[in-house]
GUVOTI-804959 format. One record per atom (N, C-alpha, C): residue in three letters; chain; residue number from 1; x, y, z; atom name. Coordinates in Angstrom, 1 decimal. Example, Ala and Ser with C-alpha at 12.3 -4.5 7.8 and 13.67 -1.06 7.14 Angstrom:
REM GUVOTI-804959
<r><aa>Ala</aa><ch>A</ch><i>1</i><u>13.2</u><v>-5.7</v><w>7.8</w><at>N</at></r>
<r><aa>Ala</aa><ch>A</ch><i>1</i><u>12.3</u><v>-4.5</v><w>7.8</w><at>CA</at></r>
<r><aa>Ala</aa><ch>A</ch><i>1</i><u>13.2</u><v>-3.3</v><w>7.8</w><at>C</at></r>
<r><aa>Ser</aa><ch>A</ch><i>2</i><u>12.8</u><v>-2.2</v><w>7.1</w><at>N</at></r>
<r><aa>Ser</aa><ch>A</ch><i>2</i><u>13.7</u><v>-1.1</v><w>7.1</w><at>CA</at></r>
<r><aa>Ser</aa><ch>A</ch><i>2</i><u>12.9</u><v>0.0</v><w>7.9</w><at>C</at></r>
//
This chain:
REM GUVOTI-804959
<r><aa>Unk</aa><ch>A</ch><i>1</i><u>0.8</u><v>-1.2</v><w>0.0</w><at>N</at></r>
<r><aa>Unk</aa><ch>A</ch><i>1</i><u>0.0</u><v>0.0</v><w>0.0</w><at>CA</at></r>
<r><aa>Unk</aa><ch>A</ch><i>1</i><u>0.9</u><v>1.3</v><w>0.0</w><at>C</at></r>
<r><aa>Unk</aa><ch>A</ch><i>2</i><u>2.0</u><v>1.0</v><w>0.5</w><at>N</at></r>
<r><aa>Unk</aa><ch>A</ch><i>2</i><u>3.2</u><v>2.5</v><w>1.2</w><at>CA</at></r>
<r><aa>Unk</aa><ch>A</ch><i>2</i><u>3.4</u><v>2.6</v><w>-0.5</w><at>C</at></r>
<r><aa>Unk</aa><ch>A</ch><i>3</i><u>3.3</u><v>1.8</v><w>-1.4</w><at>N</at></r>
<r><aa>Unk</aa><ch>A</ch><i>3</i><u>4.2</u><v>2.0</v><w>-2.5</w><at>CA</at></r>
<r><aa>Unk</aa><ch>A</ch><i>3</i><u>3.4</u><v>2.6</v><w>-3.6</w><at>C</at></r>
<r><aa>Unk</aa><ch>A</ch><i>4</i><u>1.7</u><v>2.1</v><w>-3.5</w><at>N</at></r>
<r><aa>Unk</aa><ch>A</ch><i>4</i><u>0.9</u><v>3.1</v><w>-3.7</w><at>CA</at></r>
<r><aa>Unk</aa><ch>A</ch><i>4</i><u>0.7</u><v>4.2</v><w>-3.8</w><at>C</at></r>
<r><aa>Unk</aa><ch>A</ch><i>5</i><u>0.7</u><v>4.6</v><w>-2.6</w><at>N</at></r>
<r><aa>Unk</aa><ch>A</ch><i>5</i><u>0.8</u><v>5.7</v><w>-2.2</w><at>CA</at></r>
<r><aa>Unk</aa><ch>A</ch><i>5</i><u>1.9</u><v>7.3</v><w>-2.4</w><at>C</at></r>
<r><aa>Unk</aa><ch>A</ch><i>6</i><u>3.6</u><v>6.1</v><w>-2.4</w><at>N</at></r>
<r><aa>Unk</aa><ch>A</ch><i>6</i><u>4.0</u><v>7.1</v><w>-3.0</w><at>CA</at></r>
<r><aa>Unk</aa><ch>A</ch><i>6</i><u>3.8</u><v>7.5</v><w>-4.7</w><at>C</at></r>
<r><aa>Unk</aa><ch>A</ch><i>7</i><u>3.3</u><v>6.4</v><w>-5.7</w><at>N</at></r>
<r><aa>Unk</aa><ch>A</ch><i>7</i><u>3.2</u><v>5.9</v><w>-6.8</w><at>CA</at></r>
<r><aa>Unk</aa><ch>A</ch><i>7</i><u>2.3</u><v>7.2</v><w>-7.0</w><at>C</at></r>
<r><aa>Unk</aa><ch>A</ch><i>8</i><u>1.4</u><v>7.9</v><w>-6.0</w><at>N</at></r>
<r><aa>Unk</aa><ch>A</ch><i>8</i><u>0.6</u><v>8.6</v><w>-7.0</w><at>CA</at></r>
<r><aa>Unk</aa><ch>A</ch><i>8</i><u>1.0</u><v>9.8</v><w>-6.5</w><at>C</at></r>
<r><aa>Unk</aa><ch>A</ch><i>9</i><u>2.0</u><v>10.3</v><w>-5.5</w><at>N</at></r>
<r><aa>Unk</aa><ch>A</ch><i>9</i><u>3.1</u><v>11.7</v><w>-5.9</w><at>CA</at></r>
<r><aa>Unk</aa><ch>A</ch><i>9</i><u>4.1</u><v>12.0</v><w>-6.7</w><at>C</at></r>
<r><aa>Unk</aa><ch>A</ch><i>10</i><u>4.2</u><v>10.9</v><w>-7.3</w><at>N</at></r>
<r><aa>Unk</aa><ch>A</ch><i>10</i><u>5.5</u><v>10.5</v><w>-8.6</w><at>CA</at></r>
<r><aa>Unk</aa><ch>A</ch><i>10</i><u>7.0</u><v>10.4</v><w>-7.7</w><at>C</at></r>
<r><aa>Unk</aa><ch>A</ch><i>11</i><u>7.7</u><v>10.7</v><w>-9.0</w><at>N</at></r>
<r><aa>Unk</aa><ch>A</ch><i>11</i><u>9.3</u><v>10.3</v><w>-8.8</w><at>CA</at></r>
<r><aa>Unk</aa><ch>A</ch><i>11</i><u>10.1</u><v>11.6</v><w>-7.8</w><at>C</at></r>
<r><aa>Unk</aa><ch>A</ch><i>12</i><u>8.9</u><v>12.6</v><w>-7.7</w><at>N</at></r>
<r><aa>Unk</aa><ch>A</ch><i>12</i><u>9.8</u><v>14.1</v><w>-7.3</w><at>CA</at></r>
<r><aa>Unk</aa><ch>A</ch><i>12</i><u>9.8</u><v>13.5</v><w>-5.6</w><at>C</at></r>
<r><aa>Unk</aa><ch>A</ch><i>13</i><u>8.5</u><v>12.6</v><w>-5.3</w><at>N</at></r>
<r><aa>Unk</aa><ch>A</ch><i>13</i><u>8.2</u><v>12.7</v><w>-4.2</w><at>CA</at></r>
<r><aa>Unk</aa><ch>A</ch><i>13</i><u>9.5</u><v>11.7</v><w>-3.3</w><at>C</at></r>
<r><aa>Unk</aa><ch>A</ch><i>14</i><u>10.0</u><v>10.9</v><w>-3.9</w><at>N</at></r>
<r><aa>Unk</aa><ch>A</ch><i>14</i><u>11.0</u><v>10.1</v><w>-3.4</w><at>CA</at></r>
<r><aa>Unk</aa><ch>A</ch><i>14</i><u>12.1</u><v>10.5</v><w>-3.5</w><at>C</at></r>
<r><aa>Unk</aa><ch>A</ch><i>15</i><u>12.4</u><v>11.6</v><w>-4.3</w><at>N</at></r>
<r><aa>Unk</aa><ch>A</ch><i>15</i><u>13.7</u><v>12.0</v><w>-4.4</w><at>CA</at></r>
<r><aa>Unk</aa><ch>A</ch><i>15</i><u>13.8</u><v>13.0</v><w>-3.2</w><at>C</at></r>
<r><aa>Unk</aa><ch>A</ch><i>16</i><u>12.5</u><v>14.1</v><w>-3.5</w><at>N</at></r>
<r><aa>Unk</aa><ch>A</ch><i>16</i><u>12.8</u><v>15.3</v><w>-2.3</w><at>CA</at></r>
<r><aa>Unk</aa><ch>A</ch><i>16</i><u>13.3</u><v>14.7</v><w>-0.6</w><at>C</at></r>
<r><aa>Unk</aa><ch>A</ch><i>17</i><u>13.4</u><v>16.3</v><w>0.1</w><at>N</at></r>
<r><aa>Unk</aa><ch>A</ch><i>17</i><u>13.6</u><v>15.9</v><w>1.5</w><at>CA</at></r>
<r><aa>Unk</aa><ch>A</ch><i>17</i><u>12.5</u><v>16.5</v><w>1.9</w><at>C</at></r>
<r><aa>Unk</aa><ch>A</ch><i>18</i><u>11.7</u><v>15.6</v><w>1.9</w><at>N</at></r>
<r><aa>Unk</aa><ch>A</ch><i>18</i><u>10.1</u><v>15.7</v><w>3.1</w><at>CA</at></r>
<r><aa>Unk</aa><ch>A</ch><i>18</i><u>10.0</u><v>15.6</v><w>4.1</w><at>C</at></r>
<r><aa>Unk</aa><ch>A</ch><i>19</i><u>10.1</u><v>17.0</v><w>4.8</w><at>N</at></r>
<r><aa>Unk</aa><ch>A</ch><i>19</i><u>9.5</u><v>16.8</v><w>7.1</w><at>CA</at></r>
<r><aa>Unk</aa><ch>A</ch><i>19</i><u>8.0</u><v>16.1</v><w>6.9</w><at>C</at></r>
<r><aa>Unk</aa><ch>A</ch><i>20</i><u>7.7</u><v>16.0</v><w>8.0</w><at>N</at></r>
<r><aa>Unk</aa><ch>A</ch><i>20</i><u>6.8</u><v>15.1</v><w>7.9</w><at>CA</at></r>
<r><aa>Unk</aa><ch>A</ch><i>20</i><u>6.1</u><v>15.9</v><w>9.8</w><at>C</at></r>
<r><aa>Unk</aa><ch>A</ch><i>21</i><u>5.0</u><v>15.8</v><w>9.7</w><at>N</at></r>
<r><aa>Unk</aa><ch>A</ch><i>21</i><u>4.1</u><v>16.1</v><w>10.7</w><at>CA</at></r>
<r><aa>Unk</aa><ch>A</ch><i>21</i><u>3.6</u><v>14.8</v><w>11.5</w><at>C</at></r>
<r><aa>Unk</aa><ch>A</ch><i>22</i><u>4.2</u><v>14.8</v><w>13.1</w><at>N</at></r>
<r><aa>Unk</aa><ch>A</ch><i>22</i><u>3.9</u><v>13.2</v><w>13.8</w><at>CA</at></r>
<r><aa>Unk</aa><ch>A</ch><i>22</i><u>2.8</u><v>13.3</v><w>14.2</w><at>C</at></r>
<r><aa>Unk</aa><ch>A</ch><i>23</i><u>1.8</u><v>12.9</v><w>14.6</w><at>N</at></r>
<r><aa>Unk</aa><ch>A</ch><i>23</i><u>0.9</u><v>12.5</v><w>15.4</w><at>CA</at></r>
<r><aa>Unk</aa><ch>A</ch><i>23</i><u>0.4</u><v>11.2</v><w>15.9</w><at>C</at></r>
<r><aa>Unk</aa><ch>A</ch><i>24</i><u>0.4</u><v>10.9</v><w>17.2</w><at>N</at></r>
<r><aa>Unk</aa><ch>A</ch><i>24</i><u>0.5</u><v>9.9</v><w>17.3</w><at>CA</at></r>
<r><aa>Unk</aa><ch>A</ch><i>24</i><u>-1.1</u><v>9.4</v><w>18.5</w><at>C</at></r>
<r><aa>Unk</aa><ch>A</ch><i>25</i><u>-1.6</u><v>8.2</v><w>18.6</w><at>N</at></r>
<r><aa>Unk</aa><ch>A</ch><i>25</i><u>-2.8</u><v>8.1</v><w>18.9</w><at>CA</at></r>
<r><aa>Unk</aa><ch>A</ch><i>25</i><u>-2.8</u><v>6.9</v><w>19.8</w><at>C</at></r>
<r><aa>Unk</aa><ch>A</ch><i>26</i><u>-3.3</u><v>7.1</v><w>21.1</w><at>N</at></r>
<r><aa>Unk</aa><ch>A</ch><i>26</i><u>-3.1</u><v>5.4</v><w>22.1</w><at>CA</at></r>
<r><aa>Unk</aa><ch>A</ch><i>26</i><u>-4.8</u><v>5.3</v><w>22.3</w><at>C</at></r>
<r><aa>Unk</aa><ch>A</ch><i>27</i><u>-5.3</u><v>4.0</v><w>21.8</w><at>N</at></r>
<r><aa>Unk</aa><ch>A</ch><i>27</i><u>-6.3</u><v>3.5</v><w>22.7</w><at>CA</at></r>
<r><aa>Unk</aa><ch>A</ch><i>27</i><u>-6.2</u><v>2.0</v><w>23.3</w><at>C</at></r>
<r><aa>Unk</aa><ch>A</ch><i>28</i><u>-6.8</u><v>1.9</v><w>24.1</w><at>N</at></r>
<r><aa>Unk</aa><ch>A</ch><i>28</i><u>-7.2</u><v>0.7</v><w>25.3</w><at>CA</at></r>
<r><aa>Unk</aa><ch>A</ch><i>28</i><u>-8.4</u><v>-0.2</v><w>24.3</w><at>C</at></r>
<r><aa>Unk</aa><ch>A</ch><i>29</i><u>-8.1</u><v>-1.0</v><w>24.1</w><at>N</at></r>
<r><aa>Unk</aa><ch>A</ch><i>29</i><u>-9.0</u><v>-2.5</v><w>23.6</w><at>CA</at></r>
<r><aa>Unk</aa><ch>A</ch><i>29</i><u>-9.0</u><v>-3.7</v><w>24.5</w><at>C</at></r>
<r><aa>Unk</aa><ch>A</ch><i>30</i><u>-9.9</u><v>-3.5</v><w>25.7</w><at>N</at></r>
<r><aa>Unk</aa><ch>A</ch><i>30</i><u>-9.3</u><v>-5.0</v><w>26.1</w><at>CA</at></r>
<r><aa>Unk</aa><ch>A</ch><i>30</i><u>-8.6</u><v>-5.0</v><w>26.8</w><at>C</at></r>
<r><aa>Unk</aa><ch>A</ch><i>31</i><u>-7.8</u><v>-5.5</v><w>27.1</w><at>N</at></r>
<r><aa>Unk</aa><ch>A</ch><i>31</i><u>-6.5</u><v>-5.9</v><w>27.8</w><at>CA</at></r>
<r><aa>Unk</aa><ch>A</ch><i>31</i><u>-5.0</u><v>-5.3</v><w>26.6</w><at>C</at></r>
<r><aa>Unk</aa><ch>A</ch><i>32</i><u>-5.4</u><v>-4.9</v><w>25.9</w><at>N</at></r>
<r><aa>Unk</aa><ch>A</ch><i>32</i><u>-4.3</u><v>-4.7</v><w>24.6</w><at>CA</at></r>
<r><aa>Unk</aa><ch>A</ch><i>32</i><u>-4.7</u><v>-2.8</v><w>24.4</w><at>C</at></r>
<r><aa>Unk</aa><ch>A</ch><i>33</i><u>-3.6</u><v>-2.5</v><w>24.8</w><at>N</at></r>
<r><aa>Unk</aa><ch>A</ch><i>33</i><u>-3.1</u><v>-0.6</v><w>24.0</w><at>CA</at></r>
<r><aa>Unk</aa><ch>A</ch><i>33</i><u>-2.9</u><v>-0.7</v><w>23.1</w><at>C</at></r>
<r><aa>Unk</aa><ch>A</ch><i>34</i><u>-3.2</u><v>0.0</v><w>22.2</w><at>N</at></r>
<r><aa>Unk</aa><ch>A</ch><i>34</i><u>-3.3</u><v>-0.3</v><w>20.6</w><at>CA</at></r>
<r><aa>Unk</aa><ch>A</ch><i>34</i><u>-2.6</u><v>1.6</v><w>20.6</w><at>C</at></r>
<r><aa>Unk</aa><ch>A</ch><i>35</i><u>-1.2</u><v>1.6</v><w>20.0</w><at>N</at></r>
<r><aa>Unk</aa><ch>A</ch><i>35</i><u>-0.5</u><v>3.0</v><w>19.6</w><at>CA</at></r>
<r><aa>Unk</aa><ch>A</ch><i>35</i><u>-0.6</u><v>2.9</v><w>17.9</w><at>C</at></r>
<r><aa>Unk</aa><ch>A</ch><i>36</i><u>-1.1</u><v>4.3</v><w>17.5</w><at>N</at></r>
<r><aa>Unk</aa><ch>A</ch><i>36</i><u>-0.7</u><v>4.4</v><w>16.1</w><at>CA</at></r>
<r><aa>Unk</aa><ch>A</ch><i>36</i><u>-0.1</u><v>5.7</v><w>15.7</w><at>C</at></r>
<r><aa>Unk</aa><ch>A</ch><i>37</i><u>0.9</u><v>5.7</v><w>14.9</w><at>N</at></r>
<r><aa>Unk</aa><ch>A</ch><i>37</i><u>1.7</u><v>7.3</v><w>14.6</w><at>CA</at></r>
<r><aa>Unk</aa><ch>A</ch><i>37</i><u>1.5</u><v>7.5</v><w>13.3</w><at>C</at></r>
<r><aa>Unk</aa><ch>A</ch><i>38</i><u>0.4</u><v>8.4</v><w>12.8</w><at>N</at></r>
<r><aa>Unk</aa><ch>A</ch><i>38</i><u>0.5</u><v>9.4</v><w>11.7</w><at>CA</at></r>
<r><aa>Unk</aa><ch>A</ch><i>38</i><u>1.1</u><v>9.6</v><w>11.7</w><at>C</at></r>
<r><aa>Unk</aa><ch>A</ch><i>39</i><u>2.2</u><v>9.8</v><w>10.2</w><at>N</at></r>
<r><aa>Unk</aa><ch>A</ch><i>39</i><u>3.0</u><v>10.7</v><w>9.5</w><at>CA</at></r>
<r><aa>Unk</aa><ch>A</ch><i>39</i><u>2.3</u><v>11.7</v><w>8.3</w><at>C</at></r>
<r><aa>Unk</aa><ch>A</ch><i>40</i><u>2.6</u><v>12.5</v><w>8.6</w><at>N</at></r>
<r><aa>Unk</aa><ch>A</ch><i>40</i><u>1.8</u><v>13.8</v><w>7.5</w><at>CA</at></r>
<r><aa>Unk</aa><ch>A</ch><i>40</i><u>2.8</u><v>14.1</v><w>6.8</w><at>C</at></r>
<r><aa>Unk</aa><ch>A</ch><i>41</i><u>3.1</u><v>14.2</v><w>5.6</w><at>N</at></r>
<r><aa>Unk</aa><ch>A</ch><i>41</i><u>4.2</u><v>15.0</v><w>5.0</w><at>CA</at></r>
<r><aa>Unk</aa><ch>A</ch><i>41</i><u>3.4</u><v>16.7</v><w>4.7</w><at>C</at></r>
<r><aa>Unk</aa><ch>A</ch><i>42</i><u>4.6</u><v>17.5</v><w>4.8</w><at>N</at></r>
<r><aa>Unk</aa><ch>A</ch><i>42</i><u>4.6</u><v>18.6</v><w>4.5</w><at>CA</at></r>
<r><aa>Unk</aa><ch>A</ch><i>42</i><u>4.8</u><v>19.6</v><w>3.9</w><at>C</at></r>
<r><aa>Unk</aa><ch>A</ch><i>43</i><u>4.0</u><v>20.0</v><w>2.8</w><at>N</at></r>
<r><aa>Unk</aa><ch>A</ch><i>43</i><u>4.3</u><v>20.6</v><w>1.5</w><at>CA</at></r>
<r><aa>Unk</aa><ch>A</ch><i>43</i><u>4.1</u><v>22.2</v><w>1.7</w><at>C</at></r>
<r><aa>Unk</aa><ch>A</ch><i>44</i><u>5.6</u><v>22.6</v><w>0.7</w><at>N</at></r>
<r><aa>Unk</aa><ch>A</ch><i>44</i><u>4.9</u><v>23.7</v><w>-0.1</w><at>CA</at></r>
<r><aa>Unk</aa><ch>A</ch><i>44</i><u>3.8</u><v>24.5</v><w>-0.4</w><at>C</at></r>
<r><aa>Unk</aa><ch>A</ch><i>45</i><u>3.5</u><v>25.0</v><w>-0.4</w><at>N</at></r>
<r><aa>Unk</aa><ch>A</ch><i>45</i><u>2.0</u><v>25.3</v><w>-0.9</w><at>CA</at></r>
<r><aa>Unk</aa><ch>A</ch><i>45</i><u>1.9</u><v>25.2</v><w>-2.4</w><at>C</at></r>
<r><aa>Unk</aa><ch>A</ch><i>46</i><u>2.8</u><v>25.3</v><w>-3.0</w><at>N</at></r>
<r><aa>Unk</aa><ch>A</ch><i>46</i><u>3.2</u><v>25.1</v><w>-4.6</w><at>CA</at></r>
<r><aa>Unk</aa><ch>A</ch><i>46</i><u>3.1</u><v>23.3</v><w>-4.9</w><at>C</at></r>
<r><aa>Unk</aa><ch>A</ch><i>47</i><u>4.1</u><v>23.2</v><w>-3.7</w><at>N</at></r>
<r><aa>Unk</aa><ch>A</ch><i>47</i><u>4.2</u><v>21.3</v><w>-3.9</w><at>CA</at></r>
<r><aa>Unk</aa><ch>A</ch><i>47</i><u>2.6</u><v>20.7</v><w>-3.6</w><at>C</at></r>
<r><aa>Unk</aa><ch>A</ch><i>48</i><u>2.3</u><v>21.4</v><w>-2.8</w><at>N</at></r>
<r><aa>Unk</aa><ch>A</ch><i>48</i><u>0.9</u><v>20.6</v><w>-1.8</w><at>CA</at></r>
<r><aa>Unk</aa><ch>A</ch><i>48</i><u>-0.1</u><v>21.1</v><w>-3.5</w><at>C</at></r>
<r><aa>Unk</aa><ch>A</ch><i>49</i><u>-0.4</u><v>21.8</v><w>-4.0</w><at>N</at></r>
<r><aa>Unk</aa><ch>A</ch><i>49</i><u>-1.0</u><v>22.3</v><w>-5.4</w><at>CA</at></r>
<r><aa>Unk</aa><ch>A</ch><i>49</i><u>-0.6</u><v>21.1</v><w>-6.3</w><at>C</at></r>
<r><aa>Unk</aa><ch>A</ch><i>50</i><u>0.7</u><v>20.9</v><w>-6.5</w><at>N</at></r>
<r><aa>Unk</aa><ch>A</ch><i>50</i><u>1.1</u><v>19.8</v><w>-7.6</w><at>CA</at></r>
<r><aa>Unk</aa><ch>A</ch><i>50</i><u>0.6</u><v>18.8</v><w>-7.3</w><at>C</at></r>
<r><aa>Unk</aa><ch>A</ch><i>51</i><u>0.5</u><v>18.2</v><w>-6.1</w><at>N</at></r>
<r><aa>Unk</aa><ch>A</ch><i>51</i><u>0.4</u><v>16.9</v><w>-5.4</w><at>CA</at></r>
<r><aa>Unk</aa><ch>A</ch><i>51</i><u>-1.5</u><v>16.8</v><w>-5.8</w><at>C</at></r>
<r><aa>Unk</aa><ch>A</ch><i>52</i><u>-1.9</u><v>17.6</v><w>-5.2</w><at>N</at></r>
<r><aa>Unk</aa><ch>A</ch><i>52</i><u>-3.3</u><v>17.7</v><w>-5.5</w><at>CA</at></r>
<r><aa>Unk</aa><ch>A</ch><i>52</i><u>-3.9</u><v>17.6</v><w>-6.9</w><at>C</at></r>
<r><aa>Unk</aa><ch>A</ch><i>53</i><u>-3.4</u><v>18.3</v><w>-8.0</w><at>N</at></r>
<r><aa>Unk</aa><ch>A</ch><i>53</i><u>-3.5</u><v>18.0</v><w>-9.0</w><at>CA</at></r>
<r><aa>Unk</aa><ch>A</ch><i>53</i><u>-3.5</u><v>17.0</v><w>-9.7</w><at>C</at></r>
<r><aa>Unk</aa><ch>A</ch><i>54</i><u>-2.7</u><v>16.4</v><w>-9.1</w><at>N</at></r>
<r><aa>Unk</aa><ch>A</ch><i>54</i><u>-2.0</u><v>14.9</v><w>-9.7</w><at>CA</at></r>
<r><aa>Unk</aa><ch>A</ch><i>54</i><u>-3.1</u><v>14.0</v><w>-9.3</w><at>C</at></r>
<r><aa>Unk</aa><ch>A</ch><i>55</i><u>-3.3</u><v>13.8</v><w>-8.2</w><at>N</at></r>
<r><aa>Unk</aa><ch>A</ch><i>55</i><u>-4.4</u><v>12.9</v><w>-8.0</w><at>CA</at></r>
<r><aa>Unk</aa><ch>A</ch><i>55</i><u>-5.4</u><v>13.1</v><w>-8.0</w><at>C</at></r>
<r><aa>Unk</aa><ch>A</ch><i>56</i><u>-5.8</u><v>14.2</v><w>-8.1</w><at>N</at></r>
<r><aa>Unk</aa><ch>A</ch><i>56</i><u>-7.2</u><v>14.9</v><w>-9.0</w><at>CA</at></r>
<r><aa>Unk</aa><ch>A</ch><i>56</i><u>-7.2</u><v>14.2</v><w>-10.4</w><at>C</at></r>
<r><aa>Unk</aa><ch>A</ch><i>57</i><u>-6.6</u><v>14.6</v><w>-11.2</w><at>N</at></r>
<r><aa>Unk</aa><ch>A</ch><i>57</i><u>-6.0</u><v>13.7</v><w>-12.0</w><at>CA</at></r>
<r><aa>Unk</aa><ch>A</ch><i>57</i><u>-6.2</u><v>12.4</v><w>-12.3</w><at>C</at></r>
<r><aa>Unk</aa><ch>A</ch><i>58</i><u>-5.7</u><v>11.7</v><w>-11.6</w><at>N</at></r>
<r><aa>Unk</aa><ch>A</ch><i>58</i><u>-5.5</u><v>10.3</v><w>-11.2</w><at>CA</at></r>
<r><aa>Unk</aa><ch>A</ch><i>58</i><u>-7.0</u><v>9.6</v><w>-10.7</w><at>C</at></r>
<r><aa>Unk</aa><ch>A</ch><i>59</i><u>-7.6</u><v>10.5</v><w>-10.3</w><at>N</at></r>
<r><aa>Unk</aa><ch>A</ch><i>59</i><u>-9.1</u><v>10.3</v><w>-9.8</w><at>CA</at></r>
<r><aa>Unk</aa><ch>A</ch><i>59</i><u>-9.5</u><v>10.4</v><w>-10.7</w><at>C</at></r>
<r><aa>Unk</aa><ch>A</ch><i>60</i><u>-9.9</u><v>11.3</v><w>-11.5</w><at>N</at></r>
<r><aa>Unk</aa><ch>A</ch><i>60</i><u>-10.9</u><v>11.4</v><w>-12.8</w><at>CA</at></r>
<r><aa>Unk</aa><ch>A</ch><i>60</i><u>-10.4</u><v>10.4</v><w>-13.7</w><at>C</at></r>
<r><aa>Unk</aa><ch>A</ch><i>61</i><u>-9.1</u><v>9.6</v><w>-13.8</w><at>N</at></r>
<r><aa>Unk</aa><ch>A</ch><i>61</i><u>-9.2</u><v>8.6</v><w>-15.0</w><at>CA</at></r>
<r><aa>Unk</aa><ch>A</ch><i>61</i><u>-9.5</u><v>7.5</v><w>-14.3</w><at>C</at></r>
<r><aa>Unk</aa><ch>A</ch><i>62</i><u>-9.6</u><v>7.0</v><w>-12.9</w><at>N</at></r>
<r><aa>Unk</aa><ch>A</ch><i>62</i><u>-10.3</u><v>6.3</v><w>-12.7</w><at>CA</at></r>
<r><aa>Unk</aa><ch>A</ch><i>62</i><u>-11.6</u><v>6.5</v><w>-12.5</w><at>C</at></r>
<r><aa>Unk</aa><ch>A</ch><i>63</i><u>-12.4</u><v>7.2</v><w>-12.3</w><at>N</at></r>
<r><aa>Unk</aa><ch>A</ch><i>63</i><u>-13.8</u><v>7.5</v><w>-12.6</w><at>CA</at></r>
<r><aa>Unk</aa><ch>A</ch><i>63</i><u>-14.2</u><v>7.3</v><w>-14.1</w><at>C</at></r>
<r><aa>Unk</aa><ch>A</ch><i>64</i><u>-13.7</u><v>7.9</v><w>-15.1</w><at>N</at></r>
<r><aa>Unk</aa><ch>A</ch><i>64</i><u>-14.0</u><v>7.6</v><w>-16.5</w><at>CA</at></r>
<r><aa>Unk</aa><ch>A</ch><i>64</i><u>-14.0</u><v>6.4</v><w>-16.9</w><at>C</at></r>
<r><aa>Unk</aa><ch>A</ch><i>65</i><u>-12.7</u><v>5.4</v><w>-16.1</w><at>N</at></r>
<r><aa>Unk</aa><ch>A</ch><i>65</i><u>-12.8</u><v>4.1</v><w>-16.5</w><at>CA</at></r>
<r><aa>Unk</aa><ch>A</ch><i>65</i><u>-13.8</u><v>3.3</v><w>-16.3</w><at>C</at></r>
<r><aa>Unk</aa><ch>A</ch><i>66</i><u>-14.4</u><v>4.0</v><w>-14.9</w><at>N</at></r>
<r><aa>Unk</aa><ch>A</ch><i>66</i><u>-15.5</u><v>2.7</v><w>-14.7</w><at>CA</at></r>
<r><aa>Unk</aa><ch>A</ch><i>66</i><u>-16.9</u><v>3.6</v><w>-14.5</w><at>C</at></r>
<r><aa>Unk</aa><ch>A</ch><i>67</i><u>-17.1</u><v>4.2</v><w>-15.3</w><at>N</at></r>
<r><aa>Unk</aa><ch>A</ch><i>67</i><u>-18.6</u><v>5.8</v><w>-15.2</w><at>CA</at></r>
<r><aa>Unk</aa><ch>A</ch><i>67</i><u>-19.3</u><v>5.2</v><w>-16.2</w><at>C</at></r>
<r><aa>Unk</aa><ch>A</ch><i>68</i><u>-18.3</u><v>4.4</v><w>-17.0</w><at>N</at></r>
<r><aa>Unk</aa><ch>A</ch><i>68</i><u>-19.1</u><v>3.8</v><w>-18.8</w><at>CA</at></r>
<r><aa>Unk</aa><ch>A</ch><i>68</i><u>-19.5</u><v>2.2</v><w>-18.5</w><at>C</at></r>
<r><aa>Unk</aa><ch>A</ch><i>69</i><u>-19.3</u><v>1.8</v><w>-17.2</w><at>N</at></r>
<r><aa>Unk</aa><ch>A</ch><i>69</i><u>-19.5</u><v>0.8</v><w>-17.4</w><at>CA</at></r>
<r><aa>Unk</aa><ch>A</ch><i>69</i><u>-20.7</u><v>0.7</v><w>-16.1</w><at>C</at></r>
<r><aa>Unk</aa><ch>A</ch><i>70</i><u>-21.2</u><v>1.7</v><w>-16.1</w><at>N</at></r>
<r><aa>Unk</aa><ch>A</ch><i>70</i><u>-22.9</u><v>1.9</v><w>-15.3</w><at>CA</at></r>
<r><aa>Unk</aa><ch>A</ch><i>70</i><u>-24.0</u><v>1.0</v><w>-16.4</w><at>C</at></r>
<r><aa>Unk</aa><ch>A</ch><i>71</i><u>-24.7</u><v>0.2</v><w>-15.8</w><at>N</at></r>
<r><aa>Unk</aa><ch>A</ch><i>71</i><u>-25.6</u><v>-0.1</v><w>-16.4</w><at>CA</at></r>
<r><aa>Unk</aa><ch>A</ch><i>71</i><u>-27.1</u><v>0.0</v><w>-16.1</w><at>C</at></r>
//
């Protein structure tokens, strides 16, 4: 999935040096603490625009692929 995900910020996104925003979340299940840490990366406002676009993008050709095949 991680490789997905970079797959739809392209090649710039693995090359750059991206900070990243932590957040992190503890709950109680049971007898089991369940911790999870968001990572947010942190754009530009130029980069965060590109990024958006792209999978704007990337969304509408998946929509068109499968919008024709409503029956």
């Amino acid at each position: 999935m991680f490789q997905h995900i970079l797959s739809l910020y392209g090649r710039d996104f693995m090359q750059a040096q991206v900070k990243y925003e932590s957040e992190i979340k503890t709950a109680v299940l049971g007898d089991r603490t369940i911790t999870v840490k968001n990572l947010t990366p942190v754009f530009s406002p130029q980069e965060l625009e590109k990024h958006n676009r792209e999978i704007e993008r990337r969304l509408f050709d998946v929509f068109r692929k499968y919008a024709g095949q409503r029956g």
